[in-house]
C-alpha positions in Angstrom: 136.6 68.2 -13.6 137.6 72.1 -14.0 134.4 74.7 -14.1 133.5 75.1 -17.8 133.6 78.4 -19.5 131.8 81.3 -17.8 129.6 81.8 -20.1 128.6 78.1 -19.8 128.6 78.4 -15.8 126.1 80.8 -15.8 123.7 80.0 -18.8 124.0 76.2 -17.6 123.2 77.5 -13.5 120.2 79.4 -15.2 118.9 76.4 -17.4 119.1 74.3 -14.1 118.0 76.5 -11.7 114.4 77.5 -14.1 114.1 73.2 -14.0 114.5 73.2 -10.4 111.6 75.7 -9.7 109.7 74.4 -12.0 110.1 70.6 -10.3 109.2 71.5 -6.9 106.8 74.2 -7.3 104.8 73.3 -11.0 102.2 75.8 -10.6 104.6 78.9 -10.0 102.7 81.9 -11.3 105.2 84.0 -13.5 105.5 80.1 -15.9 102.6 77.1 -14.6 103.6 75.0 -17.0 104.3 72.3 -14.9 107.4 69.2 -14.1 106.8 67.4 -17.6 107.3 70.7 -19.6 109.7 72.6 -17.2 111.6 69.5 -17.7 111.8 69.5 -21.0 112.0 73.2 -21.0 115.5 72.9 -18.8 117.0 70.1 -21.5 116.3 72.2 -24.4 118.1 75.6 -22.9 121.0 73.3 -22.3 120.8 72.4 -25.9 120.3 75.9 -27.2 122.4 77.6 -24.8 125.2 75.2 -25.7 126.0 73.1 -22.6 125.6 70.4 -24.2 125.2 69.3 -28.0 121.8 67.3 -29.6 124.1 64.0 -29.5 125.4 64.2 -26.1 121.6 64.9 -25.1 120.1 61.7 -26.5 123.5 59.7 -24.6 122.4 61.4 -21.4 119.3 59.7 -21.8 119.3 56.4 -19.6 116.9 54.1 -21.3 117.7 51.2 -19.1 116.1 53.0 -16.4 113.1 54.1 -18.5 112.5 50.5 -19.5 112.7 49.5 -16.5 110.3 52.5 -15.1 107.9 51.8 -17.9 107.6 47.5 -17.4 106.6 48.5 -13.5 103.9 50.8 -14.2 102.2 48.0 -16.8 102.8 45.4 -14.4 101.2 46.9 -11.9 98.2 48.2 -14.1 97.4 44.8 -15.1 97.8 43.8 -10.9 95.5 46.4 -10.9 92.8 45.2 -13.1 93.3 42.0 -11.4 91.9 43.5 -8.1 95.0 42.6 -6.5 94.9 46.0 -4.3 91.9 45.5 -3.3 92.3 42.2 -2.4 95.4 43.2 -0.2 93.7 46.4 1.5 90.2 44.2 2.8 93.0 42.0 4.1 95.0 45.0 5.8 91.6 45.8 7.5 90.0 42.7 8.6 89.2 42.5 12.1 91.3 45.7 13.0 91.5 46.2 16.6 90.9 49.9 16.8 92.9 53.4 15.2 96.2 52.7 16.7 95.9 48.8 15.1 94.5 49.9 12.0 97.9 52.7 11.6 100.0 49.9 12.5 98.7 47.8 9.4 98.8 50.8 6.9 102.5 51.4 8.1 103.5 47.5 7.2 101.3 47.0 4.6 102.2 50.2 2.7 106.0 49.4 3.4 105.2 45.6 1.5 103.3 46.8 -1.2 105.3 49.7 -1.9 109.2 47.8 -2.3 107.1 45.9 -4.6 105.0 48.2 -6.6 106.8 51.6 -6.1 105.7 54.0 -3.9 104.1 56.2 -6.1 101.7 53.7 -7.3 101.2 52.5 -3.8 100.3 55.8 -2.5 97.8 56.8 -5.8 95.7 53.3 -5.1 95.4 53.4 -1.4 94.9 57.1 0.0 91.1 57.3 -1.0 90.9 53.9 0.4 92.5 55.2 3.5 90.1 57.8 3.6 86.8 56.0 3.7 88.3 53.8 6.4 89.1 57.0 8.7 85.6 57.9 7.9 84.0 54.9 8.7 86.2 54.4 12.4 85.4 57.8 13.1 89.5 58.6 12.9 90.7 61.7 12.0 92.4 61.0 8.6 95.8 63.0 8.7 97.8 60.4 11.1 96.8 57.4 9.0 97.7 59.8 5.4 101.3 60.3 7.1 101.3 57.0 8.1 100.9 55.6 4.3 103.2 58.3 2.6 105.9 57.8 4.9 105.9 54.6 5.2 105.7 54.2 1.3 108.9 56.0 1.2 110.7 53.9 3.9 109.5 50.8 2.1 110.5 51.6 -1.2 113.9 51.9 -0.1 114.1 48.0 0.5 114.3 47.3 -3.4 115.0 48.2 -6.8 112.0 48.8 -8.0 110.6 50.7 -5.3 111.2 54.7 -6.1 112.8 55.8 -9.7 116.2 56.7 -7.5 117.0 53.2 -6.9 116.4 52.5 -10.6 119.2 54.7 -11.2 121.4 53.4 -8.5 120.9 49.8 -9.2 121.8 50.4 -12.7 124.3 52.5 -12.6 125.9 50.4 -9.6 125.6 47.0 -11.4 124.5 45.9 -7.7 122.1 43.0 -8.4 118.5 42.5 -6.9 119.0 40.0 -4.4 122.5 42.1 -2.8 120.9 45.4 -3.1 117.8 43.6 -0.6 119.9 42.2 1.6 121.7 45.2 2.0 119.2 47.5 3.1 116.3 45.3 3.8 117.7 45.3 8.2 117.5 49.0 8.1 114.0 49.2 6.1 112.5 46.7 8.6 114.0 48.5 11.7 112.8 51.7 10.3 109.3 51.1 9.5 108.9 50.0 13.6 110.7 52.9 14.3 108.3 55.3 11.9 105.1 53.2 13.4 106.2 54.3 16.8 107.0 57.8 16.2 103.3 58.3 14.7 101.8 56.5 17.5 103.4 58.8 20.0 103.1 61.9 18.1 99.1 61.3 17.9 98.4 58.5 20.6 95.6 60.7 21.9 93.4 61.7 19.0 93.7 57.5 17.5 91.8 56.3 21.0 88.9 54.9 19.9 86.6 51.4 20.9 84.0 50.2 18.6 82.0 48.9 21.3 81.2 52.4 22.5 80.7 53.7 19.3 78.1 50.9 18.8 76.2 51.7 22.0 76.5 55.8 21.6 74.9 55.4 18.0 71.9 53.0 19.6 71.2 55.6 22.4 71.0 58.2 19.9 68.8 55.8 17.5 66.3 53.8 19.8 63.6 54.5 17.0 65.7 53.3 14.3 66.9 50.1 15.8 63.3 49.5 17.6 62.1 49.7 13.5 64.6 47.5 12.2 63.8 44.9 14.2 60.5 44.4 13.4 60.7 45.0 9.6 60.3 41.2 7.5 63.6 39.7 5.9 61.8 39.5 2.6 60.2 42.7 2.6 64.0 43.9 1.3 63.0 42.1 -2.4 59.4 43.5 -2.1 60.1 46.8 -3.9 62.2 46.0 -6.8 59.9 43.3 -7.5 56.5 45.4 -7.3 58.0 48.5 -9.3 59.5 45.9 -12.1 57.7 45.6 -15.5 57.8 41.8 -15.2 55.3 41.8 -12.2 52.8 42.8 -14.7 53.2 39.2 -16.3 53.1 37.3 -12.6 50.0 39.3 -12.0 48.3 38.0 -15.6 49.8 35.3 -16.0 50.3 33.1 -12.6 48.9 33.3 -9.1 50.8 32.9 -5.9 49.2 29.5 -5.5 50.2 28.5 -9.1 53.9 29.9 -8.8 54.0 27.7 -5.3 53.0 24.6 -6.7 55.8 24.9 -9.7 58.3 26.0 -6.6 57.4 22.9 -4.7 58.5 19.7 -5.3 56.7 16.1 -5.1 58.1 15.3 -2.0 57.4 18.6 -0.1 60.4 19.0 1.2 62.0 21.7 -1.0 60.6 24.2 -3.2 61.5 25.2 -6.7 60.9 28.2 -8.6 60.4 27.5 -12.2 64.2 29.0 -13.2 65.2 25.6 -10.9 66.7 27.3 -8.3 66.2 25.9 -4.7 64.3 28.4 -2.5 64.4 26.5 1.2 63.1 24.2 3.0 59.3 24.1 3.5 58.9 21.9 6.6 58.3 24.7 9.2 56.8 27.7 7.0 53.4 28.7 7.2 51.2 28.6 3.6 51.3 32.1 3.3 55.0 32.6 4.1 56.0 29.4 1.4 53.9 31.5 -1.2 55.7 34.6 -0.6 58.7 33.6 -0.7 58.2 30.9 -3.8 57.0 34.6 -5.5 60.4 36.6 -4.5 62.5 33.6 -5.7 60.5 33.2 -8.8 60.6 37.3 -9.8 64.6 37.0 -9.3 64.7 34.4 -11.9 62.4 35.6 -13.8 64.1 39.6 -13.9 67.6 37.5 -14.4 66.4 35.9 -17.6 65.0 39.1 -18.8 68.1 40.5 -18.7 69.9 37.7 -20.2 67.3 36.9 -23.2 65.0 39.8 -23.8 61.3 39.9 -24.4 62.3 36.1 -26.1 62.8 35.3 -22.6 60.0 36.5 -21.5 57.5 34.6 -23.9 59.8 31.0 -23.3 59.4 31.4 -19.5 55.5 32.1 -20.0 55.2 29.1 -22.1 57.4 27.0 -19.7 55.0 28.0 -17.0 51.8 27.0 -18.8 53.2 23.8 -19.3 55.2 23.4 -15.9 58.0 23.1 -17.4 60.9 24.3 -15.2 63.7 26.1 -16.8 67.5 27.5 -16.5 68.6 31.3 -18.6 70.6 30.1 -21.6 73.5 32.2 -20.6 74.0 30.8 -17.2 76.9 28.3 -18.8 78.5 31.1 -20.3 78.6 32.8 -17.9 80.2 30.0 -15.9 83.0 30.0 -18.5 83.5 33.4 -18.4 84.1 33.6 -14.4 86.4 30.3 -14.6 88.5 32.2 -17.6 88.9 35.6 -15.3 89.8 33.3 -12.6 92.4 31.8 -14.6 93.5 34.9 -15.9 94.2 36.2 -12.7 96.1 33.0 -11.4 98.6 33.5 -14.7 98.8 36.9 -13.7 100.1 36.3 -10.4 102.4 33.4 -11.6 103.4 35.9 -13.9 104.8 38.4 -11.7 105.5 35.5 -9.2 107.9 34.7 -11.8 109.4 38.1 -12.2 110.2 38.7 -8.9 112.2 35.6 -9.0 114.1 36.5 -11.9 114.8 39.7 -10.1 116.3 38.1 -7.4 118.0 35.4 -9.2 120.2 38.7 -10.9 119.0 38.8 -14.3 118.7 42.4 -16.4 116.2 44.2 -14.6 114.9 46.5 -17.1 114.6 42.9 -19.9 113.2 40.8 -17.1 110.1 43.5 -16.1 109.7 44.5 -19.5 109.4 40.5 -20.7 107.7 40.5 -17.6 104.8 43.3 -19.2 104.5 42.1 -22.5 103.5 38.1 -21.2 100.6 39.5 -19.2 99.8 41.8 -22.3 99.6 38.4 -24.6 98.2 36.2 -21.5 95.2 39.0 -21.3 94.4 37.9 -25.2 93.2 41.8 -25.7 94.0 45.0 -27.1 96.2 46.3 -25.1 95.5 50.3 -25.6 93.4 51.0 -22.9 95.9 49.4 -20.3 98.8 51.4 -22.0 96.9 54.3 -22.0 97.1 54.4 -18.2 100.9 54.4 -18.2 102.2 57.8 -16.9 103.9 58.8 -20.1 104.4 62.5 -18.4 106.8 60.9 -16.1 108.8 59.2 -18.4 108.8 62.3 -20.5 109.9 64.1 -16.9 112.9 61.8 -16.7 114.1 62.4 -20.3 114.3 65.9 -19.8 115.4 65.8 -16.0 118.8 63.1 -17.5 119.4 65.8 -20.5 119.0 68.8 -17.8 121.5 67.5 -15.0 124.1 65.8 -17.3 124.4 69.7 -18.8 124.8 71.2 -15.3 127.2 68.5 -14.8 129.4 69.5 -17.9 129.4 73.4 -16.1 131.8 71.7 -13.5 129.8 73.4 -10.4 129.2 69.9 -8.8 132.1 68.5 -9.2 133.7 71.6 -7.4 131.3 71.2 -4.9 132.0 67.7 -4.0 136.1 68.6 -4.2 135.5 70.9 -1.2 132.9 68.4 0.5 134.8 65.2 0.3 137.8 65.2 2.4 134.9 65.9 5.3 132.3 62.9 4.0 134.5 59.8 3.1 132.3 56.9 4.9 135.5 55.1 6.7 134.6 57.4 9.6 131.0 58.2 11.3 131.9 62.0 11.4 132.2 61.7 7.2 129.2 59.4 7.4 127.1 62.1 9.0 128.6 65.2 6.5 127.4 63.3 3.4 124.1 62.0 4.9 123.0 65.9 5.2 124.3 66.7 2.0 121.7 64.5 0.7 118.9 65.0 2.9 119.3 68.6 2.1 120.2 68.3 -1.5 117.1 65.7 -2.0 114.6 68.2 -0.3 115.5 71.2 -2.2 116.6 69.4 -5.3 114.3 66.7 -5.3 115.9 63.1 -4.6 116.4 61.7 -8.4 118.4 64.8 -9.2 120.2 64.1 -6.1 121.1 60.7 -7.2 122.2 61.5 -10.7 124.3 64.4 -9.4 126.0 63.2 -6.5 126.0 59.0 -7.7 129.1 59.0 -9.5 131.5 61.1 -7.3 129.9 59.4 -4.0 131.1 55.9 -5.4 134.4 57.0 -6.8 135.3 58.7 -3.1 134.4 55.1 -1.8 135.6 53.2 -4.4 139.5 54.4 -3.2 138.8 53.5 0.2 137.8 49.8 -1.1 135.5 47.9 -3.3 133.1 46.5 -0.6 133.0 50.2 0.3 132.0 51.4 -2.9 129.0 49.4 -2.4 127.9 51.1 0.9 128.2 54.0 -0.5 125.4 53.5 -2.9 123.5 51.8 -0.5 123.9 54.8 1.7 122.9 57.0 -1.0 119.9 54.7 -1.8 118.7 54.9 1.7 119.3 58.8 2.8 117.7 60.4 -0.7 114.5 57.4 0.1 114.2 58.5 3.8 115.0 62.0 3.3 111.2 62.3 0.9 109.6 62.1 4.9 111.3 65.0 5.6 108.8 67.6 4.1 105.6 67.5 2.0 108.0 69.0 -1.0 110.3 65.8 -0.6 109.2 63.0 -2.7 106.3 62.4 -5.0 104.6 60.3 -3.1 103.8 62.8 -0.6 102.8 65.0 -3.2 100.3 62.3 -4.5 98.9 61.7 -1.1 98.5 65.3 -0.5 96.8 66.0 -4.0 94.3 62.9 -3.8 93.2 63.4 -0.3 92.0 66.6 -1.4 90.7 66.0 -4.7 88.3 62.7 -3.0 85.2 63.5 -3.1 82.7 63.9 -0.6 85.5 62.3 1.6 88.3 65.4 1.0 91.4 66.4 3.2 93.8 68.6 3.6 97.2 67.3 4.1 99.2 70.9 5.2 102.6 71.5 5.0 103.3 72.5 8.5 101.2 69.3 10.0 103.5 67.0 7.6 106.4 68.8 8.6 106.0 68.5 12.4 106.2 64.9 11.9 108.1 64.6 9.2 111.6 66.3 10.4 111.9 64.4 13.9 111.3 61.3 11.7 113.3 61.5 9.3 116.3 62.2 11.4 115.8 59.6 13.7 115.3 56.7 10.8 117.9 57.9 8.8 120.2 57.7 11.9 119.4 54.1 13.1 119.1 53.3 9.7 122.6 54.5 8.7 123.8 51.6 11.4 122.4 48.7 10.0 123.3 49.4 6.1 125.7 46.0 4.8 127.4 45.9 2.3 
């Protein structure tokens, strides 16, 4: 393609260049508008300036990929509601060995979770999390934040679904689910190890740390809080809410400790019952006064749960139960039964649900259908209005992509990249390392100072089309390649993907637990890491 006219060269360079800025730095002073409207803002010069016309804008608009990006996000705001994150980070913590075992998990567990559910929502769901576990270990929290946003990156790149660029590239490839895994899945794998090892070198020193001598530092500072605890009664825990609660006024008037014993014990002996019919414990080796205190803390539980269950009608049926020893269960209990055994079968459909998906996925059907059928079962299966879920789907973002497709299918029409790629691709053909190597920078450079999706979109095409001469399996290296460089290359600085972006902003934003992620401390681990995965990485892409 031949440079367009001058005056769309330059008018189309200005419309791009004003969405670039506005991409990577939102907040610039002279327009703070942000990525959603500088997007939007770069599409609509392209219109008015006359790149491109109002029907060629809405065909640049790729609503495959938006379908696709949209299913994801309600998918995994229901896996959300389902607790499924926080079922998989107590798991990613349990019995952790120390710092340096602890960063090992994030690294694999982030890498998992993040091919699955994308790395952005990955990194907005754990990196508080992360936080209060660095606080807890006593670690400092910046090695374990770099270990979840990079690691969310290298991850992502195993699968479709796992960063918007691969959207793009497994759509516009036609590479199915299953292929696009097995092609990059070796190098993902490799490079996650590789990533874990670089971290743990980088910051071996500062992650020392042995619980046991934490333990026994915090009792040699605390002799008089450990010497108290030890003598303080197991029930006296109940005591206070019990005294202060506006029930113990009708315990006090209306049975004794003796009385509420005898309803709490039973005609054997053996096992005491409070009059809600709950077992207390056994009796057998419990002194009077210790049967009767506890028969009263069992009894004011019951009594407080009913309460709140039934109201002041409650109250007066309990006081009449008691005057006639009659022993009694809150109405609500079974419903509430029924209620915890339809959550629990809500959540089993859920995960079948996306069981299922997954298995579609890799079975090659549509993507964008099979997520999107995928969203709208677990929006029927929840039985529910479904606004409040939809209202936490990231509509900015798809509104970002609308205006980012419109905005780089203009510059494209100026003819500046494909004049660009002309000169570069005699030098970065991938039958040769040497032309390996050429393209790789091109997109590590392009996808830090252009962002990575606009990377894609520009370069996609004419990458494939130099490969596709070579040969067809060829062609599909090439966009594996392309997946795999523009993923790793987000590592490289804090400016590089969004994911480090959202680590960066919600680390600081957690409150009283805050942090600063900078970007020279990101850098100085992100550049020898990113060279070195995308390197070994480069060797193990199939095609």
């Amino acid at each position: 393609m031949t440079l367009a006219s001058p005056e769309k060269v330059v008018l189309g360079s200005l419309a791009f260049g004003l969405f670039w800025i506005l991409a990577v730095f939102p907040a610039v002073p002279f327009l703070p508008i942000g990525r959603t409207a500088g997007s939007l803002l770069g599409g609509m010069l392209m219109i008015i300036f006359r790149v491109i016309t109002p029907s060629q804008a809405y065909a640049a608009i790729d609503l495959s990929v938006l379908g696709l990006l949209f299913g994801t996000m309600v998918v995994s705001i229901y896996l959300e509601r389902a607790n499924a994150f926080k079922y998989l980070g107590i798991l990613f913590s349990w019995k952790s060995h120390g710092a340096k075992d602890l960063l090992c998990r994030i690294c694999i567990f982030t890498a998992v979770t993040s091919a699955l559910f994308t790395n952005d929502t990955c990194c907005v769901l754990l990196t508080e999390f992360i936080l209060k576990v660095a606080r807890e270990n006593n670690i400092p929290p910046h090695p374990l934040l770099l270990a979840l946003a990079s690691s969310a990156n290298v991850g992502s790149s195993a699968t479709p679904i796992g960063n918007p660029q691969n959207l793009i590239i497994a759509i516009q490839s036609g590479i199915s689910f299953g292929d696009f895994i097995l092609g990059i899945l070796p190098a993902m794998l490799v490079g996650i190890v590789v990533n874990a090892l670089i971290l743990l070198g980088m910051y071996w020193k500062i992650l020392y740390m042995k619980k046991d001598e934490e333990t026994a530092l915090e009792e040699v500072k605390c002799p008089d809080d450990a010497a108290s605890h030890q003598f303080s009664p197991v029930h006296m825990s109940h005591r206070p809410s019990f005294e202060n609660n506006p029930t113990s006024e009708f315990i006090d008037h209306r049975s004794s400790p003796n009385q509420v014993s005898l309803y709490a014990t039973s005609a054997e002996g053996n096992i005491r019952r409070s009059p809600c019919g709950g077992d207390v414990e056994s009796g057998r080796n419990l002194s009077g006064g210790t049967r009767e205190e506890a028969a009263v803390d069992s009894f004011a539980r019951k009594l407080e749960e009913k309460i709140a269950l039934e109201g002041e009608h409650g109250l007066q049926e309990m006081a009449n139960c008691i005057e006639n020893g009659i022993p009694i269960e809150p109405a609500e209990r079974k419903e509430t039964l029924i209620k915890k055994w339809r959550r629990k079968s809500w959540k089993a459909c859920l995960y079948l649900v996306t069981l299922g998906m997954v298995v579609a996925l890799l079975m090659g059907l549509n993507m964008s259908w099979t997520v999107l059928t995928a969203a709208l079962v677990l929006m029927v299966l929840d039985f529910k209005d479904a606004g409040p879920c939809l209202d936490k789907v990231s509509y900015s973002l798809l509104v970002f992509f609308c205006g980012m497709f419109i905005t780089v299918d203009g510059f494209n029409r100026t003819g500046i990249p494909s004049t660009l790629w002309t000169i570069m691709e005699p030098h970065a053909r991938i039958d040769h390392a040497g032309g390996i190597a050429v393209l790789s920078i091109v997109i590590l450079i392009l996808s830090n100072v252009a962002s990575n999706v606009p990377t894609v979109l520009l370069l996609g095409g004419r990458v494939a089309a130099s490969a596709a001469a070579i040969s067809p399996s060829q062609e599909k290296r090439a966009w594996l390649i392309l997946a795999w460089v523009s993923t790793v290359a987000g590592n490289l600085s804090l400016l590089g993907s969004a994911a480090n972006l959202i680590v960066c902003e919600q680390a600081r934003r957690a409150k009283p637990i805050g942090y600063t992620l900078s970007f020279w401390t990101h850098l100085k681990f992100g550049l020898p890491s990113t060279l070195i995965v995308t390197a070994i990485g480069l060797l193990l892409i199939r095609s």
